[in-house]
Jmol script that loads the backbone (N, CA, C; Angstrom):
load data "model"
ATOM      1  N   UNK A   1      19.372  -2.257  12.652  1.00  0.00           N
ATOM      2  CA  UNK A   1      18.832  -1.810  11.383  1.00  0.00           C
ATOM      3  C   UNK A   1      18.488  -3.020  10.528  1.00  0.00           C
ATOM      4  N   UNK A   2      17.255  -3.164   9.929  1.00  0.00           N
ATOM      5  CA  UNK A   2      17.460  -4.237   9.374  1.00  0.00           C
ATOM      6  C   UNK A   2      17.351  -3.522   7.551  1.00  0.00           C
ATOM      7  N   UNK A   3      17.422  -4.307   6.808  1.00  0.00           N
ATOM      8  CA  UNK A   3      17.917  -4.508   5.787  1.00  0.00           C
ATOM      9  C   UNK A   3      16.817  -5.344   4.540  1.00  0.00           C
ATOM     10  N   UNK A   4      15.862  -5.529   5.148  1.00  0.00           N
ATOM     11  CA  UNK A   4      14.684  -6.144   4.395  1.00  0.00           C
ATOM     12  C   UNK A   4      14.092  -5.439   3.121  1.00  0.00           C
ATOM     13  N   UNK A   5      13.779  -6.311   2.269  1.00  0.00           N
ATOM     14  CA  UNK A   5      13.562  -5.842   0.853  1.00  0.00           C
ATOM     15  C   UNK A   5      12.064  -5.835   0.933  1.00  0.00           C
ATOM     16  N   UNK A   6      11.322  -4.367   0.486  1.00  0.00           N
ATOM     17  CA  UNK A   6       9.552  -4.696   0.236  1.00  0.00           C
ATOM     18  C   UNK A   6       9.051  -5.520  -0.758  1.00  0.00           C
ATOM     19  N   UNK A   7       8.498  -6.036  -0.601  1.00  0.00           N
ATOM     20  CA  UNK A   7       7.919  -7.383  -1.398  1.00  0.00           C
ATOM     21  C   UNK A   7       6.529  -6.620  -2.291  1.00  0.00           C
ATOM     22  N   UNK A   8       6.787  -6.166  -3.125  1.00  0.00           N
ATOM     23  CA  UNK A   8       5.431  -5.781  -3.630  1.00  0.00           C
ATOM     24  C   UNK A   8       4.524  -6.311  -4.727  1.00  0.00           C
ATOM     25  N   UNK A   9       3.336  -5.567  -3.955  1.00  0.00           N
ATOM     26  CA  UNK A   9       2.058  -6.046  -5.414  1.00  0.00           C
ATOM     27  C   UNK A   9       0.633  -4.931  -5.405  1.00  0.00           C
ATOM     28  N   UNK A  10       0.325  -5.672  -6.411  1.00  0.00           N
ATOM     29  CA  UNK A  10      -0.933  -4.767  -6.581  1.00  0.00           C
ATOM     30  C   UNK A  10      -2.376  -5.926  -6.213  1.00  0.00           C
ATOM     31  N   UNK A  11      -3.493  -4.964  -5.558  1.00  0.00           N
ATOM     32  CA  UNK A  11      -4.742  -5.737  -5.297  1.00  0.00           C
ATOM     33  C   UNK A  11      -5.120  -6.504  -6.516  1.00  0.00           C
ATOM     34  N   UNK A  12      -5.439  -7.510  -6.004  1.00  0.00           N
ATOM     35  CA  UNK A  12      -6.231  -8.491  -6.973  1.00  0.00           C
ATOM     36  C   UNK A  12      -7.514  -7.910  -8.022  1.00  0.00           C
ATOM     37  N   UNK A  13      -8.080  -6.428  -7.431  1.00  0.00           N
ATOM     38  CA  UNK A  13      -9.023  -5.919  -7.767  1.00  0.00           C
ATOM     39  C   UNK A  13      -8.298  -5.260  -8.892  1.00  0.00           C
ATOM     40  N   UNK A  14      -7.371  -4.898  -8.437  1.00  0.00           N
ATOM     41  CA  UNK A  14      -6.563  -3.751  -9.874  1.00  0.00           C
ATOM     42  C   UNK A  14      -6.715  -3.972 -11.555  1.00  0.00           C
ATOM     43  N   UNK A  15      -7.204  -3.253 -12.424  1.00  0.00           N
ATOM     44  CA  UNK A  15      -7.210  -3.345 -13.741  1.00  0.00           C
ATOM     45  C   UNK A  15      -5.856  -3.069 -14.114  1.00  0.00           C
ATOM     46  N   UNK A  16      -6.227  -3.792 -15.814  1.00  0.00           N
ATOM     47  CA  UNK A  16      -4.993  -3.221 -16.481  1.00  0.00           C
ATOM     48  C   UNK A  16      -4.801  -1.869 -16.953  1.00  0.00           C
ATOM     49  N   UNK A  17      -5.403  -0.965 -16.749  1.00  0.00           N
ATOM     50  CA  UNK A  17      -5.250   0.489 -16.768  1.00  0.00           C
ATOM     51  C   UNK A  17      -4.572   0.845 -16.554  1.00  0.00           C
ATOM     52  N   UNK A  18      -3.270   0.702 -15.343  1.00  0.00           N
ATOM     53  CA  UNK A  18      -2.258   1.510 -15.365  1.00  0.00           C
ATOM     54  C   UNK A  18      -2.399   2.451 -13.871  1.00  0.00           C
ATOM     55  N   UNK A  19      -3.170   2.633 -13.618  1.00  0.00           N
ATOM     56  CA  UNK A  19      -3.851   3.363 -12.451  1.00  0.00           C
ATOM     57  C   UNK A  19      -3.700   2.968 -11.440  1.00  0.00           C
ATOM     58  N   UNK A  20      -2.667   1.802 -10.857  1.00  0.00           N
ATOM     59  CA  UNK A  20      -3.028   1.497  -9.534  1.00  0.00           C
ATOM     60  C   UNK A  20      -1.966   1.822  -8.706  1.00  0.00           C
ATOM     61  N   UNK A  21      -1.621   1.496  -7.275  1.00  0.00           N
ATOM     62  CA  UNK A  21      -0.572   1.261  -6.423  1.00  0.00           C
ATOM     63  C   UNK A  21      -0.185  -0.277  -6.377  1.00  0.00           C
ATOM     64  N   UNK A  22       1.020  -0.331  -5.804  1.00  0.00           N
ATOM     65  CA  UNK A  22       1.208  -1.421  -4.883  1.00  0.00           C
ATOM     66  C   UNK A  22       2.358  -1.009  -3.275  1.00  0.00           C
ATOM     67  N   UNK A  23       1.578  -1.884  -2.882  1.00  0.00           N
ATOM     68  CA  UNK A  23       2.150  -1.730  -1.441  1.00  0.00           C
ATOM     69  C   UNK A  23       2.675  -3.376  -0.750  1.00  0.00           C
ATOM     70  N   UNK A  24       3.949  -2.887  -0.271  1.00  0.00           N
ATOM     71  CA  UNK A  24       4.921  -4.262   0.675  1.00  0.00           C
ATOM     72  C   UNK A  24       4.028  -4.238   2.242  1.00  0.00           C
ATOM     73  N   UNK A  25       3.478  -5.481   1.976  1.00  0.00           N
ATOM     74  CA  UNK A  25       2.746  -5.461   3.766  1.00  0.00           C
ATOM     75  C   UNK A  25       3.783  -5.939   4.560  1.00  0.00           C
ATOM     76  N   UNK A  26       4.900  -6.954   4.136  1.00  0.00           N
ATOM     77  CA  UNK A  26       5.932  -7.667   4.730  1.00  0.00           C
ATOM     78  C   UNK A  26       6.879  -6.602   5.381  1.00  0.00           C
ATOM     79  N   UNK A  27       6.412  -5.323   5.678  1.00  0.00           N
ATOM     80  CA  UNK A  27       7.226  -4.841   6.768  1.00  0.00           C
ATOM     81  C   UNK A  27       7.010  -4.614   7.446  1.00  0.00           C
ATOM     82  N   UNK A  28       5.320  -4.213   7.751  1.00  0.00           N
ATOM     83  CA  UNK A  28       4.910  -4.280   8.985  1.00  0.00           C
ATOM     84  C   UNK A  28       5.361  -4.708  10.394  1.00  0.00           C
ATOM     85  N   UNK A  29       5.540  -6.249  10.382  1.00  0.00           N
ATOM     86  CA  UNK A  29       6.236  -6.505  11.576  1.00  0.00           C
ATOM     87  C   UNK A  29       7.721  -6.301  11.767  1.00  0.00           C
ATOM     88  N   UNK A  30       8.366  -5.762  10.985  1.00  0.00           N
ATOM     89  CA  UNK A  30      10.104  -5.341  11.496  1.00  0.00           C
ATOM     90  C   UNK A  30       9.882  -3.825  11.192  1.00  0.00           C
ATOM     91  N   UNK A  31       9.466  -3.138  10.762  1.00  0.00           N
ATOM     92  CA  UNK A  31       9.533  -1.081  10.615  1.00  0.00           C
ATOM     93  C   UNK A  31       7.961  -0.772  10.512  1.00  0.00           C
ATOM     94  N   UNK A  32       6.612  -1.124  10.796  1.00  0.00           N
ATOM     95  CA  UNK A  32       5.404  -0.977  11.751  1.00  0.00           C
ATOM     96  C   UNK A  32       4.652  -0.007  10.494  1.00  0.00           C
ATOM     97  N   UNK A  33       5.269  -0.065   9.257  1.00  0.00           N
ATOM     98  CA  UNK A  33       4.743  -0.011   8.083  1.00  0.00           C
ATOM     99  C   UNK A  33       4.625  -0.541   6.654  1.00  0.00           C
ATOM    100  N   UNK A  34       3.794   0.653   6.277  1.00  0.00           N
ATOM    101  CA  UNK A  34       3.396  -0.463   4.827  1.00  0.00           C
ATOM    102  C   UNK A  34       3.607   0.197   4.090  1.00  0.00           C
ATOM    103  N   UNK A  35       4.893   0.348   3.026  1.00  0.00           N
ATOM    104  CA  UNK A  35       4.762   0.857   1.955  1.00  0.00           C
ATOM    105  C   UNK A  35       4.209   1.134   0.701  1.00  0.00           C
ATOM    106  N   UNK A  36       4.458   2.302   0.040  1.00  0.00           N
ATOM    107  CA  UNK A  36       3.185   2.801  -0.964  1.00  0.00           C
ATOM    108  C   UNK A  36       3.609   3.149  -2.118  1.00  0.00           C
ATOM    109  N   UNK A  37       3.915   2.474  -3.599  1.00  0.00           N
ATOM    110  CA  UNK A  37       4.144   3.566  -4.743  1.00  0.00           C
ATOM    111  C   UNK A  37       3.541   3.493  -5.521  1.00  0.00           C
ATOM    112  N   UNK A  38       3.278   4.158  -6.435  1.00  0.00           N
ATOM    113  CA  UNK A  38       2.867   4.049  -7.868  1.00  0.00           C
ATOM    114  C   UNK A  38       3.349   2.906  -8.783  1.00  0.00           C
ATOM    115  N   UNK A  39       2.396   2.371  -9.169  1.00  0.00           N
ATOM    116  CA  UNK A  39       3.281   0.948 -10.288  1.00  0.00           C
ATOM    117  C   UNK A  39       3.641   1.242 -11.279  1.00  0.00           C
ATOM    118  N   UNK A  40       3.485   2.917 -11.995  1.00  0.00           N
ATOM    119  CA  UNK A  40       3.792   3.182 -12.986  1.00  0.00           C
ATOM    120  C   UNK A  40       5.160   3.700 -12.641  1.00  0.00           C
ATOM    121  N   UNK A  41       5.952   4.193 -11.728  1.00  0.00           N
ATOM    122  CA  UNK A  41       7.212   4.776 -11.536  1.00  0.00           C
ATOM    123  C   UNK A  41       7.854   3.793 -10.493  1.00  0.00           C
ATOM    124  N   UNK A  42       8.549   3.127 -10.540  1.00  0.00           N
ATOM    125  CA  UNK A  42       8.656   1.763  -9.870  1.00  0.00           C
ATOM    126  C   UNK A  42      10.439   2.783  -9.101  1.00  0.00           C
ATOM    127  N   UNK A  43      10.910   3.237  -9.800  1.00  0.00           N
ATOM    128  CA  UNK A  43      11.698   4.194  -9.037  1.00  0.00           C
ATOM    129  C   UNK A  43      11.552   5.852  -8.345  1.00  0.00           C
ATOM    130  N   UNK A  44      10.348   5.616  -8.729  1.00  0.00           N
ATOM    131  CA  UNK A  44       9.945   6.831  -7.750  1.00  0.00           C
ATOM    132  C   UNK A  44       9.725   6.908  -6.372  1.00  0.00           C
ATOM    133  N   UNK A  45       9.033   7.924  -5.653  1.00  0.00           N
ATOM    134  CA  UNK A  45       8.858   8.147  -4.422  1.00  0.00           C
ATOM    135  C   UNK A  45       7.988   6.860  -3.501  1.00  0.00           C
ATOM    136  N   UNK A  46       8.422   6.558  -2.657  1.00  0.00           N
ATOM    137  CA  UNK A  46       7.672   5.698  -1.725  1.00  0.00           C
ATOM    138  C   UNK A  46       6.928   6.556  -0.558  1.00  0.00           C
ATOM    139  N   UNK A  47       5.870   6.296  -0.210  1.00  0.00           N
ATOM    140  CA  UNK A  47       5.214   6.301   1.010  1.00  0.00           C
ATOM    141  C   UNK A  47       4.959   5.525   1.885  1.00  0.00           C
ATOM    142  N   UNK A  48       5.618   5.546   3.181  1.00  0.00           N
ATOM    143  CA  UNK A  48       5.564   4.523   4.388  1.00  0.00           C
ATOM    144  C   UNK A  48       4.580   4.982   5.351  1.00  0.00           C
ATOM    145  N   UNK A  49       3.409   4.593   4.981  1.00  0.00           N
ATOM    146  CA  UNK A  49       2.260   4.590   6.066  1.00  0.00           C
ATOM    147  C   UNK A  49       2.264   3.687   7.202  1.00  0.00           C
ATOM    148  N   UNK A  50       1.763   4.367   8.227  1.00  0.00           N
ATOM    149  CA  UNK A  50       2.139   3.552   9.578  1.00  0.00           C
ATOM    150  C   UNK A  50       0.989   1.809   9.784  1.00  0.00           C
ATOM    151  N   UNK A  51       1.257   1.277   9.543  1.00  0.00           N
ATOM    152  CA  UNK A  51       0.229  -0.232   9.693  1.00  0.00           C
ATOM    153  C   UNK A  51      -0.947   0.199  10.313  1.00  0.00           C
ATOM    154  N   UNK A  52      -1.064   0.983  11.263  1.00  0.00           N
ATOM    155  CA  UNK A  52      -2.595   1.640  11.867  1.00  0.00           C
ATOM    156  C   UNK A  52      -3.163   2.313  11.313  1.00  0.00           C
ATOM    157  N   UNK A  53      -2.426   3.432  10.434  1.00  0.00           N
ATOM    158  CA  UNK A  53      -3.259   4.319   9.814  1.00  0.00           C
ATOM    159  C   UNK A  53      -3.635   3.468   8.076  1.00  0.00           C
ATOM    160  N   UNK A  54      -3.173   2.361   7.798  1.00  0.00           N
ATOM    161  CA  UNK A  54      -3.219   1.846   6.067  1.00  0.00           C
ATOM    162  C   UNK A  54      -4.651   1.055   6.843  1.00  0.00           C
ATOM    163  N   UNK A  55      -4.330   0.057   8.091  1.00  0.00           N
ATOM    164  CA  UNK A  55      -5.525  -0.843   8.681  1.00  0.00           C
ATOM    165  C   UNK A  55      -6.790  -0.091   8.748  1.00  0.00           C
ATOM    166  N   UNK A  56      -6.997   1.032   9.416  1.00  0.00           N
ATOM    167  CA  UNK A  56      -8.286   1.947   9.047  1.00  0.00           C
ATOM    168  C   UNK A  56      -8.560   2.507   8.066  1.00  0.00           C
ATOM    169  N   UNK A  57      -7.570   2.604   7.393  1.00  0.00           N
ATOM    170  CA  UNK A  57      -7.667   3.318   5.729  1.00  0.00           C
ATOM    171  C   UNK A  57      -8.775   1.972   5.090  1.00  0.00           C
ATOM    172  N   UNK A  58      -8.549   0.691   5.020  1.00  0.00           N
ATOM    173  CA  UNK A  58      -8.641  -0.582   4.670  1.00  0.00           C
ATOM    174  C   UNK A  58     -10.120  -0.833   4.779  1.00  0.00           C
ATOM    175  N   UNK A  59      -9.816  -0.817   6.181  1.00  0.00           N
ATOM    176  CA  UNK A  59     -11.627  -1.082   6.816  1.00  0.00           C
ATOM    177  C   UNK A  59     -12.631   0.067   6.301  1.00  0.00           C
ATOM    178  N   UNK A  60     -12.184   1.278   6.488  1.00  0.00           N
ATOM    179  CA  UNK A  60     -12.873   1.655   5.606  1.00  0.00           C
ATOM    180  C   UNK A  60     -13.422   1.908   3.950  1.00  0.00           C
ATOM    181  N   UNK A  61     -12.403   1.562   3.291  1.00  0.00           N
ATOM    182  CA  UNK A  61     -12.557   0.551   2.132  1.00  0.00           C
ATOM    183  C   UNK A  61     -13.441   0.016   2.049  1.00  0.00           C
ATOM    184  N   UNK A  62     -13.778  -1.281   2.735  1.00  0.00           N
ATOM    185  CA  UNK A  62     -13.970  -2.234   2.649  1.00  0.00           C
ATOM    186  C   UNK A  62     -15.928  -2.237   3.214  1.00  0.00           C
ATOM    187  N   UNK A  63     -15.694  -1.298   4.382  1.00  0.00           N
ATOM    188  CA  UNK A  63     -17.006  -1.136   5.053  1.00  0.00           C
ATOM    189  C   UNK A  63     -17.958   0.361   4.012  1.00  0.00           C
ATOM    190  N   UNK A  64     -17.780   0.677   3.061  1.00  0.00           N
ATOM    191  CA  UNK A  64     -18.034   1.345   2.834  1.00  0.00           C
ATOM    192  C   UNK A  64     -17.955   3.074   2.924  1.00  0.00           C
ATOM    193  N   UNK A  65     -16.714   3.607   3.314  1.00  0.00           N
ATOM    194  CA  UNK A  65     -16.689   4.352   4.518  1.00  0.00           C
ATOM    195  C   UNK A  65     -16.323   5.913   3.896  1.00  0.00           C
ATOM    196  N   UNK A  66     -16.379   5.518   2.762  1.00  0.00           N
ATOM    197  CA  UNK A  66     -15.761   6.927   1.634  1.00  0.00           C
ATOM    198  C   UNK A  66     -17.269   7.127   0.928  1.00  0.00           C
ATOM    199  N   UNK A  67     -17.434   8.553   0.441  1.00  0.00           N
ATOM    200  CA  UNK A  67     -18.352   8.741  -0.426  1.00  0.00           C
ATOM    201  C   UNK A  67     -17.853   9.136  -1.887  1.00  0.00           C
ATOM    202  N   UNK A  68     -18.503   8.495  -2.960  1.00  0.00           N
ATOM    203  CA  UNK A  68     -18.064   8.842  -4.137  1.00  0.00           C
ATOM    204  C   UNK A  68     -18.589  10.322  -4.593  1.00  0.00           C
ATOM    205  N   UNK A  69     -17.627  10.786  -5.167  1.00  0.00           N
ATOM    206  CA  UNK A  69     -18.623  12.444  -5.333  1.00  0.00           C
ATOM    207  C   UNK A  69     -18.522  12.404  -6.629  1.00  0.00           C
TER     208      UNK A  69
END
end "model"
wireframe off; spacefill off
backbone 0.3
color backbone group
């Protein structure tokens, strides 16, 4: 079991609005995810997305891959 603390932050892109996430990538390689919370509830609920499914989440980000409605 390991015992590792998530290291978190928010994207460089993030405003000061209040609106964003941050996510610990530093667990990826020991528990094969990436955690997820809200920066406004810093003791609230986490989401541990699996490193494959945040990596395609990403790319598509990035490649354009969502439509704005």
């Amino acid at each position: 079991m390991t015992t590792e603390t998530p290291q978190w932050f928010k994207s460089s892109y993030s405003d000061t609005g209040g609106n964003c996430v941050e996510v610990a990538t530093n667990l990826v390689a020991s528990r094969g995810v990436v955690p997820v919370r809200d920066s406004k509830d810093l003791a609230g609920p986490v989401l541990d997305v699996p490193a494959s499914a945040f990596a395609s989440f990403v790319a598509g980000v990035k490649g354009d891959g969502f439509d704005l409605v």
